[in-house]
KOLMARMAR-791907 format. One record per residue (C-alpha): x, y, z; residue in three letters; residue number from 1. Coordinates in pm, 1 decimal. Last residue first. Layout:
N
@u: X, v: Y, w: Z, gulum: ALA, ronu: NUM .
...
This chain:
282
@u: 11591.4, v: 14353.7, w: 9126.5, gulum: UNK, ronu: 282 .
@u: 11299.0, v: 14363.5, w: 8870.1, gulum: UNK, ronu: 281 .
@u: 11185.9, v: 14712.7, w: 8896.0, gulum: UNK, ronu: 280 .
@u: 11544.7, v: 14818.3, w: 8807.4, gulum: UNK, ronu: 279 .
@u: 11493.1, v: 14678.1, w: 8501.2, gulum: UNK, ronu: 278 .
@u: 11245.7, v: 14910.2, w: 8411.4, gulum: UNK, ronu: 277 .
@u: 11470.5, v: 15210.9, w: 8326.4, gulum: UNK, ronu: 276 .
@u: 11642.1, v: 14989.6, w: 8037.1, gulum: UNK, ronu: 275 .
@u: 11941.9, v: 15166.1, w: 7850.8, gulum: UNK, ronu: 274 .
@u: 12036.8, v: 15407.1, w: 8158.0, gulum: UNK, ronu: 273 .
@u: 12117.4, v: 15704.2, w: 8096.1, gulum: UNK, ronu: 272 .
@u: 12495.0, v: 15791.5, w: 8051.9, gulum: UNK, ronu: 271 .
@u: 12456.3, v: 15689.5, w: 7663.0, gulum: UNK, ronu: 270 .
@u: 12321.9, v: 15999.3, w: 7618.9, gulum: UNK, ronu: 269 .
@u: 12589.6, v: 16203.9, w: 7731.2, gulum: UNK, ronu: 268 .
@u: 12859.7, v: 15994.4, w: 7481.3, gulum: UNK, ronu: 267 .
@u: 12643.7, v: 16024.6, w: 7191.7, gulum: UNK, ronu: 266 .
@u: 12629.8, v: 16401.7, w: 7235.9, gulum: UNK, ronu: 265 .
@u: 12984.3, v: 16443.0, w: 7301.1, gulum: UNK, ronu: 264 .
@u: 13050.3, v: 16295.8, w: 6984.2, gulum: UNK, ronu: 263 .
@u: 12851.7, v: 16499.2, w: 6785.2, gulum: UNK, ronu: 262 .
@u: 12989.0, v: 16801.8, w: 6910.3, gulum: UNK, ronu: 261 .
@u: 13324.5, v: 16658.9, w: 6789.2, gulum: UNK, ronu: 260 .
@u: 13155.7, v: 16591.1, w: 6430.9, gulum: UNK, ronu: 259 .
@u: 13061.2, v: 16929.9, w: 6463.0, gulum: UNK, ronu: 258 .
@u: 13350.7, v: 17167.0, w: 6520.6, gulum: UNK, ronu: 257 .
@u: 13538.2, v: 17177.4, w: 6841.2, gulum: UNK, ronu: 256 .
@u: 13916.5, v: 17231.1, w: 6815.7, gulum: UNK, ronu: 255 .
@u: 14164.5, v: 17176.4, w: 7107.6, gulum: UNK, ronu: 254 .
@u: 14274.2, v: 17421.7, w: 7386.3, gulum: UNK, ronu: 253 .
@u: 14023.2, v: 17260.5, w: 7642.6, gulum: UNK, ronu: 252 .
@u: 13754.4, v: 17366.6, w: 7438.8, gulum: UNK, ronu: 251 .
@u: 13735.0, v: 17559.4, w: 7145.5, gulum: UNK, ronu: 250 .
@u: 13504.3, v: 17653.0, w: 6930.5, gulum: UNK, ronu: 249 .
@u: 13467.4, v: 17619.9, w: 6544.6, gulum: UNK, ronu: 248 .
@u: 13204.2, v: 17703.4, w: 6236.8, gulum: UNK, ronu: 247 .
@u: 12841.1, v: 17595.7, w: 6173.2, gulum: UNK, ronu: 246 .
@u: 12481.2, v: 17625.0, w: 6272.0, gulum: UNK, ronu: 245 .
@u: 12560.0, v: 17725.9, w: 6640.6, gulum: UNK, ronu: 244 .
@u: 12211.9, v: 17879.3, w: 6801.5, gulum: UNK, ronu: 243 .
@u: 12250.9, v: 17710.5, w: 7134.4, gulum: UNK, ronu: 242 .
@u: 12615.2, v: 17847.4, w: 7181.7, gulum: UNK, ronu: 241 .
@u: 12837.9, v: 17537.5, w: 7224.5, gulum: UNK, ronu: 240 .
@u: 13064.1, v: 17549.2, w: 7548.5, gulum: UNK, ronu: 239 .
@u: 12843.3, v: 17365.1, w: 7756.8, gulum: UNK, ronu: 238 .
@u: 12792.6, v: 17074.6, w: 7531.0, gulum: UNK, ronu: 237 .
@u: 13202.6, v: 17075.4, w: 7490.4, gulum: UNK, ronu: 236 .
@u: 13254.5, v: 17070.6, w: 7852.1, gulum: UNK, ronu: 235 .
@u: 12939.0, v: 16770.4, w: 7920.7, gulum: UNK, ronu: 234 .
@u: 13170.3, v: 16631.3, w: 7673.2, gulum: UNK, ronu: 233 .
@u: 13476.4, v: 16610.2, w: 7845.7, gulum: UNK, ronu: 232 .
@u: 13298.8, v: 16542.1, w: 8211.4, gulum: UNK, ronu: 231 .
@u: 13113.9, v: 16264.9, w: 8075.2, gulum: UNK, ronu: 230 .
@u: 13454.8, v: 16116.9, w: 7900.4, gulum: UNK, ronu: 229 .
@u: 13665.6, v: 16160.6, w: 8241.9, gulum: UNK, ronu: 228 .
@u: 13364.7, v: 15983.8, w: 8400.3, gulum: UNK, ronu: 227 .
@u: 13385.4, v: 15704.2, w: 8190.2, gulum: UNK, ronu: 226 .
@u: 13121.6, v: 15640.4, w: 7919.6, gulum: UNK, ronu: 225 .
@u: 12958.6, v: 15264.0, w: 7985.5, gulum: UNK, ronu: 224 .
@u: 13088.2, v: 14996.0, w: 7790.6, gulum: UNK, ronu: 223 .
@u: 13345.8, v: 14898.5, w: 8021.2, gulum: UNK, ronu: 222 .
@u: 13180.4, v: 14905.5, w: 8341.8, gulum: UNK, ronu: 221 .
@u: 12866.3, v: 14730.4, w: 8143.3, gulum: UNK, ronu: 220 .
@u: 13066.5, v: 14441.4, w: 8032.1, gulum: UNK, ronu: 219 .
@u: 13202.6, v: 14372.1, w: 8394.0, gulum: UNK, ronu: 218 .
@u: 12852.8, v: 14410.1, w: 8510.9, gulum: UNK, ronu: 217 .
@u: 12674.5, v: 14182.1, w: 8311.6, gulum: UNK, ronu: 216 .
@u: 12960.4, v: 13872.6, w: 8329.9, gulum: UNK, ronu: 215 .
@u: 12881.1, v: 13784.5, w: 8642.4, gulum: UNK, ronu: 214 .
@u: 12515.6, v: 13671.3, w: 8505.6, gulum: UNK, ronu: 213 .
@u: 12606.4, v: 13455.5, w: 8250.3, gulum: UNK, ronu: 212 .
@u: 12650.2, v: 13348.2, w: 7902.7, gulum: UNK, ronu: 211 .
@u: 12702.2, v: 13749.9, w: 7811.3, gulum: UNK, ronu: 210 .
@u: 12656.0, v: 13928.9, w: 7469.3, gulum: UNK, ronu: 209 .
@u: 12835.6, v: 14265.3, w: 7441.4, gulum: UNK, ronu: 208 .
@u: 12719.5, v: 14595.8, w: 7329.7, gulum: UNK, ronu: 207 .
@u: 12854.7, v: 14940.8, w: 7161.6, gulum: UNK, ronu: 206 .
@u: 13101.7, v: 14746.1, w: 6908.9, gulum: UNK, ronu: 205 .
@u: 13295.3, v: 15045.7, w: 6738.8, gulum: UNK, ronu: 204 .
@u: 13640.4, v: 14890.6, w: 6680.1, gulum: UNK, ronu: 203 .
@u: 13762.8, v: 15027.7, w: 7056.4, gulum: UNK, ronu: 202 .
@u: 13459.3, v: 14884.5, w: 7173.4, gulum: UNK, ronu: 201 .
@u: 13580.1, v: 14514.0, w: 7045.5, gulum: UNK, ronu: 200 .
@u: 13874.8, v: 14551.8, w: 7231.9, gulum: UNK, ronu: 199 .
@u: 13749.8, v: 14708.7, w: 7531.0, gulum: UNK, ronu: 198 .
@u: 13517.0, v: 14377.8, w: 7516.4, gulum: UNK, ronu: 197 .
@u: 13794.2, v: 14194.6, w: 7489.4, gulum: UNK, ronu: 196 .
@u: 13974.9, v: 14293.4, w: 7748.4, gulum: UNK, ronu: 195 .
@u: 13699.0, v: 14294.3, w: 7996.2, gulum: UNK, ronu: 194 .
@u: 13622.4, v: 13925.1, w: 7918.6, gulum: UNK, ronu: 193 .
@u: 13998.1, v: 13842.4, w: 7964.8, gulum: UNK, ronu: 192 .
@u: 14023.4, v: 14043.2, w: 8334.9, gulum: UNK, ronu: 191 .
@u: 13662.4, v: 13891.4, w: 8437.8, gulum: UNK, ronu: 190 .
@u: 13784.2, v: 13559.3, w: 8361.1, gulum: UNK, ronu: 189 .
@u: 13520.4, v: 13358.4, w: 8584.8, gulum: UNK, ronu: 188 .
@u: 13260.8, v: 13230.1, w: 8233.1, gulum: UNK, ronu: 187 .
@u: 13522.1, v: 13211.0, w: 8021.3, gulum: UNK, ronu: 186 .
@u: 13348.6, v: 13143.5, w: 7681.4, gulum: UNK, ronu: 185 .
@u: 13330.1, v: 13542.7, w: 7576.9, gulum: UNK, ronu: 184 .
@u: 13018.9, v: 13572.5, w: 7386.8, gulum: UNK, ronu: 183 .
@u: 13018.8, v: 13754.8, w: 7059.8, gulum: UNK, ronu: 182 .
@u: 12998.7, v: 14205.8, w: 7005.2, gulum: UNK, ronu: 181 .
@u: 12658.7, v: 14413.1, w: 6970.0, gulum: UNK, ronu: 180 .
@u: 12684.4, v: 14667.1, w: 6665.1, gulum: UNK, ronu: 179 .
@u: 12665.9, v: 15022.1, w: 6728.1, gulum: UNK, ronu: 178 .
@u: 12369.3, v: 15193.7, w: 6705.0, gulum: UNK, ronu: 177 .
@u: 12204.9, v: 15137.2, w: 6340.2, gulum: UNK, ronu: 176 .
@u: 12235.9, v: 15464.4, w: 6063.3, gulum: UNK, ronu: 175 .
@u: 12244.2, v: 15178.3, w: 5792.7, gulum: UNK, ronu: 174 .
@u: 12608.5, v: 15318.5, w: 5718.7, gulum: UNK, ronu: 173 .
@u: 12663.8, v: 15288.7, w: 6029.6, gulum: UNK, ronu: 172 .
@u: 12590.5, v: 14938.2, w: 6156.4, gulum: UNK, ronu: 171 .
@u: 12767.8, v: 14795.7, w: 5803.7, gulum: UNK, ronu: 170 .
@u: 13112.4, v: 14951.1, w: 5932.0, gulum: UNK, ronu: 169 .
@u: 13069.8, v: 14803.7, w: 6274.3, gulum: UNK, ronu: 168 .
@u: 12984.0, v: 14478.6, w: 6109.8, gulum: UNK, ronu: 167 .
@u: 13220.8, v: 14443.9, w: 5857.9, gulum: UNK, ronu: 166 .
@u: 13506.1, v: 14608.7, w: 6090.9, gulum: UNK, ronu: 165 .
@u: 13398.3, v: 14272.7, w: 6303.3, gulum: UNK, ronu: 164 .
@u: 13468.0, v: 14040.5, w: 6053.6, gulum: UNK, ronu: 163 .
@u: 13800.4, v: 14159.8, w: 5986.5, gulum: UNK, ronu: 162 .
@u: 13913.9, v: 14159.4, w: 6302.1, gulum: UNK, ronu: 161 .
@u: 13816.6, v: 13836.6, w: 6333.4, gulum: UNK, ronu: 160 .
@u: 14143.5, v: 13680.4, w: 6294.7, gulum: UNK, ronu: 159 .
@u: 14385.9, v: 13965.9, w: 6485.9, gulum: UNK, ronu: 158 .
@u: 14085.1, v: 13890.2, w: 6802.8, gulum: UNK, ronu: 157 .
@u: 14235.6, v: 13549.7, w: 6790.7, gulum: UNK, ronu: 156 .
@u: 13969.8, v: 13429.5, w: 7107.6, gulum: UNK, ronu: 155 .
@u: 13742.9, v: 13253.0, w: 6853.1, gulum: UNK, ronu: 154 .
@u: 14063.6, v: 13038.3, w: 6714.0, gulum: UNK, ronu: 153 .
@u: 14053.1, v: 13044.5, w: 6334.7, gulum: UNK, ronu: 152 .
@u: 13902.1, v: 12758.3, w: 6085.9, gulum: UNK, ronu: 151 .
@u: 13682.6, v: 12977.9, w: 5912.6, gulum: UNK, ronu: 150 .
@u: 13336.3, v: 12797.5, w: 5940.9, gulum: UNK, ronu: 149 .
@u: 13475.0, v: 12728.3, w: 6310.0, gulum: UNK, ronu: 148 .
@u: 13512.0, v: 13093.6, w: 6355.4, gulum: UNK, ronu: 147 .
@u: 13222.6, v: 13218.2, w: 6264.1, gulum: UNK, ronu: 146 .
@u: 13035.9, v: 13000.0, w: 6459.1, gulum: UNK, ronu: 145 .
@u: 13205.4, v: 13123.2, w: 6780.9, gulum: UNK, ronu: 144 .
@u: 13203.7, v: 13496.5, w: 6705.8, gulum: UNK, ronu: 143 .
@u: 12856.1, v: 13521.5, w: 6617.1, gulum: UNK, ronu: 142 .
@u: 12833.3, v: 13897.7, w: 6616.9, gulum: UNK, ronu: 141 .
@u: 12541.8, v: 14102.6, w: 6648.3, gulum: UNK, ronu: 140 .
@u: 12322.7, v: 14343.2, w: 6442.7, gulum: UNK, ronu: 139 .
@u: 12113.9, v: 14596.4, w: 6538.9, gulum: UNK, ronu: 138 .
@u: 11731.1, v: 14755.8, w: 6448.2, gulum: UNK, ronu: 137 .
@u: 11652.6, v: 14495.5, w: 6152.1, gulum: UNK, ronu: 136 .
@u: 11282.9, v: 14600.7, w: 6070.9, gulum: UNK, ronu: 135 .
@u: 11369.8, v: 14679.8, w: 5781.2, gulum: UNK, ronu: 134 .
@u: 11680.4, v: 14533.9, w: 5612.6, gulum: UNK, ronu: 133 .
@u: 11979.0, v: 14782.8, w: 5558.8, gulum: UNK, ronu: 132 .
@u: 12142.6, v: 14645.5, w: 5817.5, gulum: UNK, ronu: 131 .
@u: 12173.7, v: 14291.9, w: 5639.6, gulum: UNK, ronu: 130 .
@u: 12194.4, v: 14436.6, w: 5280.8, gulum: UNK, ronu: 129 .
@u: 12528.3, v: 14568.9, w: 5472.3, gulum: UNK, ronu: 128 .
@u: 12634.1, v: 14283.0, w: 5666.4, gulum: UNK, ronu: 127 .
@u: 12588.3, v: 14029.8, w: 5352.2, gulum: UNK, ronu: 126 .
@u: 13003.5, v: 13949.0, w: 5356.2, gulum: UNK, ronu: 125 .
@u: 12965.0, v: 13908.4, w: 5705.2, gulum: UNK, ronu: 124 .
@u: 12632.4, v: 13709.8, w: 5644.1, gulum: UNK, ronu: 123 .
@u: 12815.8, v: 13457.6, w: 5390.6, gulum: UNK, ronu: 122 .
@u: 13112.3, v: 13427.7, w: 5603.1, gulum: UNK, ronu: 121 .
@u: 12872.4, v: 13291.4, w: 5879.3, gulum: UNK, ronu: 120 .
@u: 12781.2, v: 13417.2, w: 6252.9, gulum: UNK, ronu: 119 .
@u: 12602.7, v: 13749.6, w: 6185.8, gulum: UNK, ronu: 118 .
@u: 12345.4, v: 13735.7, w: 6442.5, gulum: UNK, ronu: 117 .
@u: 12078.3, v: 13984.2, w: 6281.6, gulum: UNK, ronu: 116 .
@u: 11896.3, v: 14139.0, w: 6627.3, gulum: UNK, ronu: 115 .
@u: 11501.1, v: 14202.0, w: 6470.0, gulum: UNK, ronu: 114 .
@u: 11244.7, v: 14380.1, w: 6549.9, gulum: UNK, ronu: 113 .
@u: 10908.3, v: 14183.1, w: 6479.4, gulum: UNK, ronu: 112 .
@u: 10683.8, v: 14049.0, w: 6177.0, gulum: UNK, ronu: 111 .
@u: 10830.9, v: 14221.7, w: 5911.6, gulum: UNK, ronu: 110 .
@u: 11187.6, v: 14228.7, w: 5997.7, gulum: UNK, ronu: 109 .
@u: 11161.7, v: 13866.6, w: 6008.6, gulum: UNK, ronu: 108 .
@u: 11005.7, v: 13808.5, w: 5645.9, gulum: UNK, ronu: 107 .
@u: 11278.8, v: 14021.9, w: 5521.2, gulum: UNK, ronu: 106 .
@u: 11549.7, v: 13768.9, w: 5708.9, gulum: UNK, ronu: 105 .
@u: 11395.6, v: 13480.7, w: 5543.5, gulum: UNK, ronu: 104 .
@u: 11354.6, v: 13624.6, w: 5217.3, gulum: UNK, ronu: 103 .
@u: 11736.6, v: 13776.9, w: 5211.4, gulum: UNK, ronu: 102 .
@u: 12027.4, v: 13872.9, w: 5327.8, gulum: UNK, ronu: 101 .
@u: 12185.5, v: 13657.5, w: 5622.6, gulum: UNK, ronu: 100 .
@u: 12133.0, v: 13535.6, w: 5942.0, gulum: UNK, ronu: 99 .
@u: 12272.0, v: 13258.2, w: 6132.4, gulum: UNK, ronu: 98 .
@u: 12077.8, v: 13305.8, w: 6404.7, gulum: UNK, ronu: 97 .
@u: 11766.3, v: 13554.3, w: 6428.6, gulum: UNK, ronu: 96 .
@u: 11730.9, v: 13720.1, w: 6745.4, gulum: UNK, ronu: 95 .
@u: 11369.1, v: 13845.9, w: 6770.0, gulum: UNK, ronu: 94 .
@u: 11261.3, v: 14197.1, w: 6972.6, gulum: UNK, ronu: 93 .
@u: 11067.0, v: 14307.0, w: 7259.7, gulum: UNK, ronu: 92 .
@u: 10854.2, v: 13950.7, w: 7263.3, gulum: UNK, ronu: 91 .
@u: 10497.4, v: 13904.0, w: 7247.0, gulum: UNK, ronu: 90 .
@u: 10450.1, v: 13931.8, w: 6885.8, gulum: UNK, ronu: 89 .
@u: 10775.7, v: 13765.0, w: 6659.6, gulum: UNK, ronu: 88 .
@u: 10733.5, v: 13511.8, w: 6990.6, gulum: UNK, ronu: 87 .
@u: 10531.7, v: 13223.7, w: 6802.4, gulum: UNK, ronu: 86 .
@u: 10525.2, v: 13318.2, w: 6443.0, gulum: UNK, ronu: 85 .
@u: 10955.9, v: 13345.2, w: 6452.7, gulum: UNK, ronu: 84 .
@u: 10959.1, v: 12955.4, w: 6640.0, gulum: UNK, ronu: 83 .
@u: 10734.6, v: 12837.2, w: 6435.7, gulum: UNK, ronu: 82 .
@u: 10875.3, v: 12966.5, w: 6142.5, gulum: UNK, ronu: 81 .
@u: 11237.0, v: 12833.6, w: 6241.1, gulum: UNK, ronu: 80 .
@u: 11194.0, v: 12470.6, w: 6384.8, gulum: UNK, ronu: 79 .
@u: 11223.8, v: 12267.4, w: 6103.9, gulum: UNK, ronu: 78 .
@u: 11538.8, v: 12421.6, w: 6017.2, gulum: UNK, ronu: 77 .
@u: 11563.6, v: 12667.1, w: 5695.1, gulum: UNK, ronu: 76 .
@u: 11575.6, v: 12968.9, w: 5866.7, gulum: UNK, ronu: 75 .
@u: 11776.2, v: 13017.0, w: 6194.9, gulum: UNK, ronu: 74 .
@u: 11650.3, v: 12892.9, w: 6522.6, gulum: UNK, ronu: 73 .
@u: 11482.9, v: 13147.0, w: 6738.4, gulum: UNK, ronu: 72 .
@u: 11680.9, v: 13376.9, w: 6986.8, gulum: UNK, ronu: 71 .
@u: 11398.7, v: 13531.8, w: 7140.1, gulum: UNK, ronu: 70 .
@u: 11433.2, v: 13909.9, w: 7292.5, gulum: UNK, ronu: 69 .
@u: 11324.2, v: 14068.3, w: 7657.5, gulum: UNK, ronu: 68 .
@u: 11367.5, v: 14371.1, w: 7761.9, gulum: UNK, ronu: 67 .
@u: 11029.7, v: 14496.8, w: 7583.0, gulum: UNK, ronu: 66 .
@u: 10872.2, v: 14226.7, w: 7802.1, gulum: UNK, ronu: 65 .
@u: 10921.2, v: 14391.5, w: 8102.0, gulum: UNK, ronu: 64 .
@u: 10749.6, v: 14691.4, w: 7987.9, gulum: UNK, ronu: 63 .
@u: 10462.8, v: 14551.5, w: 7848.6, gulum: UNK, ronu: 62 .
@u: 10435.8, v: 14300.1, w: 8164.1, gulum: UNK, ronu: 61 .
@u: 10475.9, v: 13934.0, w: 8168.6, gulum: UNK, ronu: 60 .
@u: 10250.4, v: 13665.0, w: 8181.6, gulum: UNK, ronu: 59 .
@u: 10248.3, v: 13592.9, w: 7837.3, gulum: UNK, ronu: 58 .
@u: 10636.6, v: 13638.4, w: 7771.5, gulum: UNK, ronu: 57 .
@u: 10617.3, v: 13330.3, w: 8024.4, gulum: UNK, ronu: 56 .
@u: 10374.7, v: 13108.3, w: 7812.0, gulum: UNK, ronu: 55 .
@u: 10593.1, v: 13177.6, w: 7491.1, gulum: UNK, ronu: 54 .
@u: 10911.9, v: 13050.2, w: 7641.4, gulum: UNK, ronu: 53 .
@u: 10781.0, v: 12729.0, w: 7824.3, gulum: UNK, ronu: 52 .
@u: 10595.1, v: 12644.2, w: 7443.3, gulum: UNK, ronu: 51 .
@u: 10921.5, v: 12729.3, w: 7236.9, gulum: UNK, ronu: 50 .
@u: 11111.4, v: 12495.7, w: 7497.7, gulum: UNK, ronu: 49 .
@u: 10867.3, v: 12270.6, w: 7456.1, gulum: UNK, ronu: 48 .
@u: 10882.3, v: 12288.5, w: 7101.1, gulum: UNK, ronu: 47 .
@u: 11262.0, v: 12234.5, w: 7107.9, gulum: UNK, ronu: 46 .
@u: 11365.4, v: 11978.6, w: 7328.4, gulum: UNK, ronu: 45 .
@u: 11417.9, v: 11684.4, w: 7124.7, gulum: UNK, ronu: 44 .
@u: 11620.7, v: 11916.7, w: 6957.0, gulum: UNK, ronu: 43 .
@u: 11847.7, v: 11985.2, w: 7186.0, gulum: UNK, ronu: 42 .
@u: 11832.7, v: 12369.7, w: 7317.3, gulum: UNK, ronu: 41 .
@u: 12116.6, v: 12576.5, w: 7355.7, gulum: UNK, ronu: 40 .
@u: 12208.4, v: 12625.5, w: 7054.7, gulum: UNK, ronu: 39 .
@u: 11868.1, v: 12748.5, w: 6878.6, gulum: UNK, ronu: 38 .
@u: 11547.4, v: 12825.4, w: 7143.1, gulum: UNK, ronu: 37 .
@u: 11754.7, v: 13074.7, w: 7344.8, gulum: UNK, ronu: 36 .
@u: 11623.7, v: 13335.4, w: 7599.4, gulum: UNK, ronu: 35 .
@u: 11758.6, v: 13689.8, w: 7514.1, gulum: UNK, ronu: 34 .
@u: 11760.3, v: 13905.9, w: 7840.7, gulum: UNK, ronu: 33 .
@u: 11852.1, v: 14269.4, w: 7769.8, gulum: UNK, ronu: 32 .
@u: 11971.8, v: 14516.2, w: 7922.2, gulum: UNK, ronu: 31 .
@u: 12127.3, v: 14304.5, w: 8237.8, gulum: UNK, ronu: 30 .
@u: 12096.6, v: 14402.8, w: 8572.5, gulum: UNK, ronu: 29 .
@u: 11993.9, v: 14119.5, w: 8676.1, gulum: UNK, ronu: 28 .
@u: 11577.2, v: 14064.6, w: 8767.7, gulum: UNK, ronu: 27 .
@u: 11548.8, v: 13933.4, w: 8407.2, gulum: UNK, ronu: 26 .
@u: 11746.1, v: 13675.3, w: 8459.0, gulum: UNK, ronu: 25 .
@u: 11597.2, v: 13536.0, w: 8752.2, gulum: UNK, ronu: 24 .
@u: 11285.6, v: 13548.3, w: 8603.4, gulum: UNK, ronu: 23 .
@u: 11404.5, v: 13356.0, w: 8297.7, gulum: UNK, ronu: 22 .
@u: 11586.7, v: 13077.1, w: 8519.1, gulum: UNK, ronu: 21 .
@u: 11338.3, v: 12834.0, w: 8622.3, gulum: UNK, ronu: 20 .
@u: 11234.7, v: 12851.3, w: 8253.1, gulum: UNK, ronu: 19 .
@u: 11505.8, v: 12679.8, w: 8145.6, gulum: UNK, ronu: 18 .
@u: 11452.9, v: 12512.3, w: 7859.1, gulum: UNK, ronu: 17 .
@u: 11524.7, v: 12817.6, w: 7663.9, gulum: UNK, ronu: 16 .
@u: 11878.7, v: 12844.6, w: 7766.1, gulum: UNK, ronu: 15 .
@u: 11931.9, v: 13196.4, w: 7915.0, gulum: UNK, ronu: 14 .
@u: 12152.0, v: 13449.3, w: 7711.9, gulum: UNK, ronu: 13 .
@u: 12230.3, v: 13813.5, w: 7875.8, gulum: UNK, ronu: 12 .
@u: 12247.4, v: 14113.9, w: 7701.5, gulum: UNK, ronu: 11 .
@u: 12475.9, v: 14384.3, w: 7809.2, gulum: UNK, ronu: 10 .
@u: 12518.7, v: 14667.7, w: 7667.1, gulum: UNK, ronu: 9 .
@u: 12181.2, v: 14777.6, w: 7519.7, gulum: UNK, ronu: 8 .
@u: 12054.4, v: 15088.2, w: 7383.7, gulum: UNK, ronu: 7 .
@u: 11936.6, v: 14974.4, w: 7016.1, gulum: UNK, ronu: 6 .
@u: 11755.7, v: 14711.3, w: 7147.4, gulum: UNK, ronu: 5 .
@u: 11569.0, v: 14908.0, w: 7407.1, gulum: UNK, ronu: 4 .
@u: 11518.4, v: 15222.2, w: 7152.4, gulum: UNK, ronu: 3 .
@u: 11348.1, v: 14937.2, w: 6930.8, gulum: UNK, ronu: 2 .
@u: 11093.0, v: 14840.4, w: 7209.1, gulum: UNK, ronu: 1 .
């Protein structure tokens, strides 16, 4: 379930009160389908959006499941350890909001694999205790939260720049695939939402969260290698003797050594496709 997690582009948020929509969800072709029992759910509405959530993951198969993560509401609401000791088992991994270093997040990382949704000063400035957690297998930007706690437009990508090093930096130093970047609120921008995912990507950010379905493939076309990249390092792969320990080549008339050969690696496997059951779905 981890390798799903730590794959993803695209995953897509579903309110969990919704259960009319978690099938169709999960037959997009998003990565990941994370079905939300904090914002988007009043809390009038909580435990039977907990109770709608848990009796789907029930029904569904192994593999299906492992695409599918639980947003549950951050620790110290009334809702939080129900929410964590309802899904932590039966779904592929547990967003936790809000999060931060500590107890709370520990306790997490034992009982499932964990998203961190870094969406407070407190958890940027935590984002590499955060990482460093176990069972915490990405993290993920709260962009909108963050924001108003800072008192900066969400869409100032010079404001959260910052933030968003933090994470990036954070994700690899804890040896954690690149971290997974905030929703983008403009549901029919395509042009905006692809410019700040490229944004975002260019920083390090290796997934995006979406609010809805048109937004999956737009974020996957950018976050996927191009075919310029695949050719480049499919070049440097081939030019690499088996056996080489150490030391230069050269490709294309420009230095190979092995951070370069690293590269190319990263970018070759990231051709596959995160989530080879989804297609089962559709």
């Amino acid at each position: 379930m981890s390798d799903v997690v730590s794959a993803a582009r695209s995953l897509l948020f579903v309110p969990g009160n919704r259960p009319e929509r978690f099938a169709k969800a999960l037959a997009t072709a998003a990565d990941m389908v994370i079905l939300d029992l904090e914002d988007a759910v009043a809390p009038a509405e909580k435990q039977g959006a907990r109770e709608a959530v848990v009796e789907w993951l029930e029904a569904l198969a192994p593999e299906d499941a492992a695409r599918v993560a639980v947003r549950v509401n951050a620790a110290g609401t009334p809702w939080h350890e129900a929410d964590l000791s309802a899904v932590a088992d039966r779904a592929g991994a547990v967003m936790l909001a809000k999060a931060e270093a500590g107890g709370a997040l520990e306790a997490a990382g034992r009982a499932a694999v964990v998203v961190a949704l870094i969406e407070t000063a407190t958890g940027v400035l935590d984002a590499r205790p955060i990482a460093r957690t176990a069972g915490v297998t990405r993290l993920a930007f709260g962009s909108f939260d963050l924001a108003a706690e800072l008192g900066v437009d969400p869409v100032d990508a010079d404001a959260l720049r910052a933030a968003r090093s933090a994470l990036v930096l954070a994700s690899a130093a804890a040896g954690l695939a690149g971290p997974v970047d905030g929703v983008h609120a403009a549901i029919d921008d395509a042009e905006a939402l692809a410019a700040e995912t490229a944004a975002a990507h260019r920083l390090g950010f290796a997934g995006k969260l979406c609010i809805h379905p048109r937004q999956v493939d737009v974020v996957d076309a950018v976050l996927r290698p191009s075919g310029e990249d695949v050719a480049w390092a499919e070049r440097v792969l081939a030019a690499v003797p088996a056996d080489l320990a150490g030391g230069v080549v050269t490709v294309d008339g420009r230095m190979v050594d092995k951070p370069v050969i690293e590269r190319a690696r990263r970018i070759c496997a990231a051709v596959s496709d995160p989530a080879p059951t989804k297609e089962n779905n559709a």
